[in-house]
Structure formats: C-alpha cells, structure tokens
N, C-alpha and C positions, 0 to 999 in steps of 0.2 A: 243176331242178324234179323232184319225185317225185307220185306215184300218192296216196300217204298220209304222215299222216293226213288224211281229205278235211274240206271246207267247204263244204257245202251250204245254200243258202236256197232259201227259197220265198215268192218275191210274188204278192198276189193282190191287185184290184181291191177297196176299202173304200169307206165312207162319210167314213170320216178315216183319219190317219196313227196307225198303231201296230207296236210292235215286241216280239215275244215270244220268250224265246230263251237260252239263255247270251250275256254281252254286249250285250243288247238296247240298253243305255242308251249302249253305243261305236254300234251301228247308229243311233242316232238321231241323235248326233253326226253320225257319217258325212253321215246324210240331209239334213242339214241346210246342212252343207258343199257338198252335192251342188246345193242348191237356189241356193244363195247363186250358187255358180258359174255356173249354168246360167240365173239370172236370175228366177228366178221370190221372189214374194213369200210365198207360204205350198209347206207340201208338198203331194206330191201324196196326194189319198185314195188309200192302200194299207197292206196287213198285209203285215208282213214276218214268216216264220218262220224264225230260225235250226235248221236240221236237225239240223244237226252241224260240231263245231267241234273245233281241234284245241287244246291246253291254253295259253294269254297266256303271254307271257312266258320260255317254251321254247327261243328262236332257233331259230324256223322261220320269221318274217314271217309272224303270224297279223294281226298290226294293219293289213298294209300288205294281207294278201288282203281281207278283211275289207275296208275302207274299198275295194278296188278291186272285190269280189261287190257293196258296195250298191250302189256308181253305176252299173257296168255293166246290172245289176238295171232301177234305175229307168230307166237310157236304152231300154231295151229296152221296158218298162211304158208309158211315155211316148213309147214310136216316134218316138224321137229317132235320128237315125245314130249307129254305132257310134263310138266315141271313140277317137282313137288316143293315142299314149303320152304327150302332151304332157297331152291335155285330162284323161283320168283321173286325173294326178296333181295337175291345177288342179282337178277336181273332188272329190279326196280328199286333198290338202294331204302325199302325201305322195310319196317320192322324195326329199325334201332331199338326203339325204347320199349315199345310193346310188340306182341306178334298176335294179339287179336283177329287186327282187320288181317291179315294173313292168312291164319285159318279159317276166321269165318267163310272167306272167300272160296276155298275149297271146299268146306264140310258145310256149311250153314248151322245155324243152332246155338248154342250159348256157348261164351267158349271161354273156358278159363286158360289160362299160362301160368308157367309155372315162375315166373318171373326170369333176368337175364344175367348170366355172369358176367365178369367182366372177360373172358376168352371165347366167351361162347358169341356167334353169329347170330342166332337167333332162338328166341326164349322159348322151351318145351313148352307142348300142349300137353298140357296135364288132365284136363275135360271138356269135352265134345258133348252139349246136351241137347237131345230133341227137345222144344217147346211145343206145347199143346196147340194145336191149329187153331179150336177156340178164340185163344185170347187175344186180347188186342192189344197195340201199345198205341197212344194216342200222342202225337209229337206236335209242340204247339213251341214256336219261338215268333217274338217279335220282328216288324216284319224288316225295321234298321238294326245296326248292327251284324259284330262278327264277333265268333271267340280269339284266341290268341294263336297264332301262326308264324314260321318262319325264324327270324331272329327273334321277337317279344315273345314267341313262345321260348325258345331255347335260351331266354333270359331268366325267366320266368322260376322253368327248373333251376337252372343255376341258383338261381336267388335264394330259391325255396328252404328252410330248415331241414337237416336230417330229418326222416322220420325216426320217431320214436320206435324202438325192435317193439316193444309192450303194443303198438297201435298195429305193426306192419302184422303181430301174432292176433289178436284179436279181425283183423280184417281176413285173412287167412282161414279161421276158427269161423267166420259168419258163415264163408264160403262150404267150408268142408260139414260142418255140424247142423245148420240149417238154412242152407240158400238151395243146396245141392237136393239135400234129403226132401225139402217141400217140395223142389219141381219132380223131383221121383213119385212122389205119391199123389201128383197132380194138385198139391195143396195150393190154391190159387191165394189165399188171402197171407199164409205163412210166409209162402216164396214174396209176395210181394213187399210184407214187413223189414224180413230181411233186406231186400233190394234198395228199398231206404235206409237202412240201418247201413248198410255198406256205402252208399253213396254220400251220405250224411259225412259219416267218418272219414271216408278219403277225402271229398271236400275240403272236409277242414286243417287237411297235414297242408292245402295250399290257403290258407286265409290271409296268409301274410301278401298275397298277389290278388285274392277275392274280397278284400273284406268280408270273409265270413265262408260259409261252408258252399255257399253259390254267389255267382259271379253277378257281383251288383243287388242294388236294390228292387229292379224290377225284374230280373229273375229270380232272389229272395219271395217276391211276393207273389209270383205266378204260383210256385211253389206251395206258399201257405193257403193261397185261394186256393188250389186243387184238393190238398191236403182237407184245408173247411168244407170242401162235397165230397167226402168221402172217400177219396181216394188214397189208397193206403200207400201202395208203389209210385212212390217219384219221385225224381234224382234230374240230375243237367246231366249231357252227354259232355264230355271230355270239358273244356273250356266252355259250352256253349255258344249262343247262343239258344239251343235247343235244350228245351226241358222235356222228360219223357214221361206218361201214367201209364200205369196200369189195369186195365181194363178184364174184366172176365169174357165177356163175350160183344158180340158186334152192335146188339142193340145198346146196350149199356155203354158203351163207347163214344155211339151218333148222342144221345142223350146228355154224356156228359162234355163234349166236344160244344154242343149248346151253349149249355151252362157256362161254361167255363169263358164264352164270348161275353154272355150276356152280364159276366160279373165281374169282368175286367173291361167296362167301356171305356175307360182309361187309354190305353194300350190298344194299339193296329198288330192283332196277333193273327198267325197263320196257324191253322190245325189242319194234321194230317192225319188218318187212322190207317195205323197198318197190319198185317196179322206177321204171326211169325214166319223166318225162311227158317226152313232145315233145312237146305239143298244146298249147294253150292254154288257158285257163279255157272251159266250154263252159256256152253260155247258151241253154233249153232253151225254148220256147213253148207251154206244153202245152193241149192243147183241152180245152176245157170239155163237160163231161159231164152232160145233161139226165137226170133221173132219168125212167124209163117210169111212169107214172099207171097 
C-alpha cells in the first residue's frame, strides 16, 4: 500500500441519500450494496462527496478502495462497529479474486493472501509487512489508456491457461524464501530483485491476454528503460496501465523520475512518487462548526 494517489470522501448528515463527485453513480452502487448487506430497507439520509480520486481502471484497486471508503464511511455515519475483513467485502461485493486491496485497507503495508478456495468467502491474510518509510515507489503510466476491467477482465481470466502447480510453487517459494526475508532485514536491493522476479513470473501465466509478461509494447518498454537506469524493482500493477520502481530513498526517486521522462520522449508519461502506507485507511469524525451570530 502507498501514500498516493489519495481517496478522499466526505459524509455529511442529509435529508436523503446523494452522491457528488467523480464516480458518484459506482458510490451509490456501492451504497447500496452496503445497505442491502447491512439489512436495512432504504439508505441512509447522507451526502457523500468525492474529494479526490485517483484515475478507474489504472491497476491501483481504485474500485475496490472506493466501494471499501463508502461502507467503512457509512458504518461510521451509522455508528455501527467497525467492520472487519470478512464483512467489508460482504458489504462491498468485493475481494472475489483477491483480498489484497481488502487488507491493505485496514492494516497498510505489504500484504500477502493466502490465496482462495473455492467455499471460502474470502482469501486469508497470511502476511501483513511494514515497509521501510525510506523508500519510494515511483509510479509512472501513460497518460491514455486503461488496463482491463469489468467483463474483458472477467474474460480474460476465463480465457487464461491453468497455471502450471510448478509456477503457482515457485511464486509462493519467491514470496516466503526471499521477498519476505529481504524486507525483514531491510535489504532494499534483495526485496527489490525479488519483486521483479515475482512480477515477471506471474506476468507471464497471462501472456496468452499480454503478449508477453506486460501488457503491450509500450509498457514492455517503459519497463526495460527503467530496468537500463538501474532500476532493479519493477513490475505493472495488476493489468496496468501502471508500472511501478523501486526506489531506496526520496532523492534518488526525484532523479530517477527525471530520467525516466527524459528517456522516454516518445511517450506522454505521468510520474508519481509515493512512500510506503503502513496504516490503514483512516476514518476521520469531524466536529461540526456552529457559525458565531
């Protein structure tokens, strides 16, 4: 989990349910879901505003923050107890495939699952890691373009090949033997070896939908440009659009964030540098302010 780009809302007590915002009409979805879950018959009187959002469809889990900001949102509105990981995603329909963006959202930090059965609701958390405040990740996507969503995503898997058990063991084995153990001992250039080395490999169980281990030829080649400045950590996020590096510290970041414009003038790219969250999404209660007469 990172810092940025952030997702902010804002609930306020209405006389009905409305939602204003980028996305507003996925909020009301959401809201609705939330109600459905939670038992009630209509929603509750409340204005939702979307603050800021960060761009659909990017692979960053903007749908899956989103639908977990409004219910967390309304539980809170509604002084209901806090939700833990099961009920947010029975409250927001999501986690199917992965429970990542799930956890991250309450614990922050790296998070691995344990993967999902087929009876189980939602896939254990099997590691919850701090990341070193230090580091940076430096997120850089084209500035058109979307990754895959919706039905072409849910195609996509369908379409895809068994994984091979030999790759799902080896991906498993990067995780537990040296992805895990370098961020334990602060090893910045180990964790980041690995972090290719995994991203590389799952990549390519979908090549049959990417030609190739990333998605397209010009996120293939953002890729190998960062890779040729030295960058050892970097992988696409989910489908991408978004490719991510890894950075040790904040100077070296702004530096390479540079570079990495001045070597792709090809390409209208967007760079973002963010540090790590360990926190969890934080839900704020703010007092109401009586104006003086």
């Amino acid at each position: 989990m990172i810092d940025r780009p952030v997702l902010r809302l804002r609930l306020s007590p209405a006389e009905s349910f409305a939602a204003q915002g980028p996305l507003a009409h996925r909020v009301e979805k959401f809201a609705n879901g939330w109600a459905r879950a939670t038992g009630l018959s209509e929603l509750p009187g409340c204005h939702i505003q979307i603050e800021t959002i960060p761009s659909e469809h990017s692979g960053l889990g903007v749908g899956t923050q989103l639908g977990l900001s409004v219910a967390a949102g309304l539980n809170e509105l509604t002084e209901q107890p806090m939700a833990n990981a099961e009920r947010l995603a029975a409250q927001t329909g999501r986690g199917v495939r992965s429970a990542v963006g799930v956890y991250g959202f309450l614990h922050g930090g790296l998070i691995v699952d344990d993967g999902k059965l087929p009876d189980e609701k939602l896939s254990p958390l099997l590691h919850r890691c701090a990341i070193p405040d230090d580091w940076r990740v430096v997120l850089i996507r084209p500035a058109q373009g979307q990754g895959l969503s919706g039905t072409e995503e849910r195609q996509a898997f369908e379409g895809a090949p068994a994984v091979d058990p030999r790759v799902s063991k080896s991906l498993r084995n990067e995780v537990a033997e040296r992805m895990l153990p370098a961020l334990a001992e602060g090893n910045f250039e180990g964790f980041s070896a690995s972090v290719y080395r995994f991203g590389k490999t799952a990549g390519e169980c979908f090549s049959a939908v990417q030609q190739g281990p990333y998605h397209g030829p010009l996120l293939t080649g953002i890729v190998e440009t960062a890779r040729n400045l030295g960058v050892t950590g970097v992988g696409q996020s989910s489908w991408g659009p978004t490719i991510y590096c890894l950075l040790p510290d904040a100077v070296s970041a702004a530096g390479f964030a540079d570079k990495m414009k001045s070597s792709m003038t090809s390409a209208d790219l967007e760079c973002v540098i963010a540090q790590p969250c360990n926190l969890g999404a934080i839900v704020k209660k703010l007092k109401t302010v009586v104006p003086a007469r």
